[in-house]
Structures are given as C-alpha cells and as structure tokens.
N, C-alpha and C positions, 0 to 999 in steps of 0.2 A: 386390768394391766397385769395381766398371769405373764412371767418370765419363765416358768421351772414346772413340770409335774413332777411329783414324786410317787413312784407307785409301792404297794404290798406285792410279794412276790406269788406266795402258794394263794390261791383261790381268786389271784385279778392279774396276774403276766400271766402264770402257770395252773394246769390244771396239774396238781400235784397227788390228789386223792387215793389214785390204788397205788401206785407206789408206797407213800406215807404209811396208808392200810394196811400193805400186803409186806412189810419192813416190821410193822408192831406186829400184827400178829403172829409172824413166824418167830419174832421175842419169845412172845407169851409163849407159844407150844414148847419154844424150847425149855423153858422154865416151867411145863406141867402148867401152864395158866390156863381161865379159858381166852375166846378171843372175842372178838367185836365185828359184828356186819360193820361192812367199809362205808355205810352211809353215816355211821356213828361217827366217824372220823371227823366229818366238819364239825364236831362240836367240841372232839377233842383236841385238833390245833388249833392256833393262833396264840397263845402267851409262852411260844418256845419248848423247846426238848425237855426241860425237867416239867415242866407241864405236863406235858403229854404223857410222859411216863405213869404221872402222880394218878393221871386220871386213867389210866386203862387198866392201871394193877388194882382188887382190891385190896388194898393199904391195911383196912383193919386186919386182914388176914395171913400177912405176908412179910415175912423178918425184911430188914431192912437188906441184909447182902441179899434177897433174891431181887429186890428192887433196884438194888446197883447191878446185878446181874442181868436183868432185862433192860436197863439203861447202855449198859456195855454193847450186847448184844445190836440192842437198834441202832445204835450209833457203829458197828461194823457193815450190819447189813445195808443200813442207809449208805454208808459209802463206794458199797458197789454196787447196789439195784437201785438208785435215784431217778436215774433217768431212763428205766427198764420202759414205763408207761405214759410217763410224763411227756406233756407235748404244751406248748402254747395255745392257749385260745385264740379261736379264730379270728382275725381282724388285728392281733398285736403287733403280729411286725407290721404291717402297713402304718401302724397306728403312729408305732417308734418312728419310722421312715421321715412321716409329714412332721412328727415335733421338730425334727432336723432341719427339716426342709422352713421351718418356722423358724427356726434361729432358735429353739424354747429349748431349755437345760433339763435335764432329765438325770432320775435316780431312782434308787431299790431300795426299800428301807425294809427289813425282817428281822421277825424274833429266832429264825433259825439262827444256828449256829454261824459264827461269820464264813469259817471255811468251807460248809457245804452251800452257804448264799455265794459265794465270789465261785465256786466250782459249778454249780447249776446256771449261774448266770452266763459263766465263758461258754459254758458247754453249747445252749440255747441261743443264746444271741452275738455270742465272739466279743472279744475284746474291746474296748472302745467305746459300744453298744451308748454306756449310761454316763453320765458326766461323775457319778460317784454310783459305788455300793458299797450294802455295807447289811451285816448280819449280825447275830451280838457277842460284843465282844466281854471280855472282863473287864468292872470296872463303870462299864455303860448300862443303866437300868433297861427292863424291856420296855417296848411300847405298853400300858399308853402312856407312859413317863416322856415331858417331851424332849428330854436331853438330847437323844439321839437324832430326832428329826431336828434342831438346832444346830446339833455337831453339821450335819452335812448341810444346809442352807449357808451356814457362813461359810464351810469350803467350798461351795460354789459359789456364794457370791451376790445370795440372792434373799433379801429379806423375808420372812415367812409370810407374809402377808400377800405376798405377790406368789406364791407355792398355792398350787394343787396337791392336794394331797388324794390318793387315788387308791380305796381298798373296798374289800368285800365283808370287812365283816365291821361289829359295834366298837371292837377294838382301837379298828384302823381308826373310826370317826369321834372316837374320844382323841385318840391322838391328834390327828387335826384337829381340834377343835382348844388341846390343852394348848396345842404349840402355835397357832394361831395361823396356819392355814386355812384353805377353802375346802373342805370335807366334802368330798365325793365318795357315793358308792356306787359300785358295781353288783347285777343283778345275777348274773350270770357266775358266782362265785359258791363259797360253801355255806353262806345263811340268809335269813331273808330278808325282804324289804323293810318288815314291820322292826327287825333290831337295828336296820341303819337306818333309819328314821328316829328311832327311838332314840340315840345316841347322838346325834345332832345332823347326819347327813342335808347340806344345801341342797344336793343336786342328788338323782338318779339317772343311773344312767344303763342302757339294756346292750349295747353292743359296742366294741373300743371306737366305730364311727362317731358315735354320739358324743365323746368328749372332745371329737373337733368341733365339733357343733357348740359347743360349751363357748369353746376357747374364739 
C-alpha cells in the first residue's frame, strides 16, 4: 500500500557527476591543491557540502582558512555551473509523470545544500513537479539521520511506512531503513549493487520503469 516515493536527488533523479567534479576541482587549483579524476567524485558525495570538502582537501596538510577558502570557492562556482552538464536520467520524467498519473505523492530528500536542492529542482523539473523538497537545512541533521525523511512524510501526509524511499547509494538505504520506509535502490547511480544491498536495500532496481513495476 506505497502512497508517496521519495526520491535522492544527485545519483537517482540527477546525473550530477561532472558538474559536482568539474565545481571541486576548479576549487582545488584555485587554492594550489591537487584535483581528483571525476570518477572519485561518487565516493566523495552523498553526506552533503562540508563532506565533500573534508574529503577532497588533504586536511593533514592544509590550514584550516585554505579549507574554508576551497569551501567558498565551490559553493560560488557551484552556483553558477550546476546545471552546465547535469541532465536527468533517462526514464525520470516519464517516471514523475505515471506517479501523478497514480495519484502517488512524491518528494526530494538531499544532503545538498537546501537552496541549490530547491534551485536544481525548479530548474529540471519546474515548479510543482514534487509534493515537497527539501535540502539541508540548519538545524536539520543530514541523512542517515531520519529527522528529515519524517519532517516531510508528516507534511505530506503520509505515514513512513507506506513511503518509498528511492536512492543510489548505502546512505540513502540506511535512511530508509532508520526512518522506516521501503529502501529502494537504484543501479544506474554513483555506487554499487554490493553497498545497497549491504545496507539494507528490499528492492533493486536497473531503470526508473522498474519501480512502476514495484509499485
């Protein structure tokens, strides 16, 4: 009796990768750093911006103002080149379309930042698209903590139990799994089968057709 999916943004709506990539690296050079091949990237998002920072400088070697300095940095360029490369994977909007067309409630849950989650979302799918989103705010612990997937289940309206919870990485499927959703993952994101499985994943799933098939 699924009412609601809730999806992860970067690596299961969005292919967010060189973007992300090509944002921190051009940090790093500007602060004399080195940089990271953009396949490294899927290991370094998913627990949010000061995450990602933490992991691409190394720390033992680098005062803390160049670390707020490369924080600065990506968070300007992030806000004009977000959606230079980014595009939806294939099969998403159709996907959004039939939950509609199901009458089923839908949301974005992310550790990015709230305002580049509610601007990447408008930007992508226009207004209206999700019955709630929501990035992180202050105040609000990141995922897997399952505050956040709670906050938005009651403002929609819809007990966790009857939520999809719908991500690509181990993260996403601890969080479903603390907040008491149906943990889905997606294959076609930035890690593999063997960590959402590992992490409690019910369901795989290989293209956004397959979670009608779910539902």
């Amino acid at each position: 009796m699924i009412e609601a999916v809730l999806f992860d943004l970067d690596g299961t709506l969005l292919n967010t990768l060189d973007d992300i990539a090509d944002c921190a690296n051009a940090a790093l050079s500007m602060n004399g750093l080195p940089v990271h091949d953009t396949e490294a990237y899927k290991y370094f998002v998913g627990s949010g911006a000061d995450a990602l920072i933490r992991r691409i400088v190394p720390g033992e070697t680098v005062s803390a103002e160049v670390l707020e300095m490369v924080r600065k940095n990506y968070a300007e360029l992030s806000a004009k080149h977000a959606t230079d490369k980014t595009r939806p994977y294939d099969g998403v909007h159709e996907l959004l379309e039939a939950l509609k067309a199901r009458a089923l409630k839908s949301a974005v849950i992310s550790n990015k930042p709230d305002a580049a989650t509610q601007g990447i979302v408008a930007h992508f799918f226009g207004e209206g698209r999700f019955d709630f989103v929501i990035g992180n705010r202050p105040g609000i612990p990141l995922k897997p903590d399952p505050a956040i997937v709670l906050l938005v289940t009651d403002a929609i309206g819809v007990p966790p139990e009857r939520c999809m919870y719908v991500g690509d990485t181990g993260t996403d499927m601890t969080t479903a799994k603390n907040s008491g959703c149906v943990p889905v993952g997606v294959t076609w994101g930035f890690r593999k089968r063997d960590e959402l499985l590992s992490c409690g994943a019910e369901f795989l799933i290989g293209s956004p057709e397959e979670l009608l098939a779910l539902l």
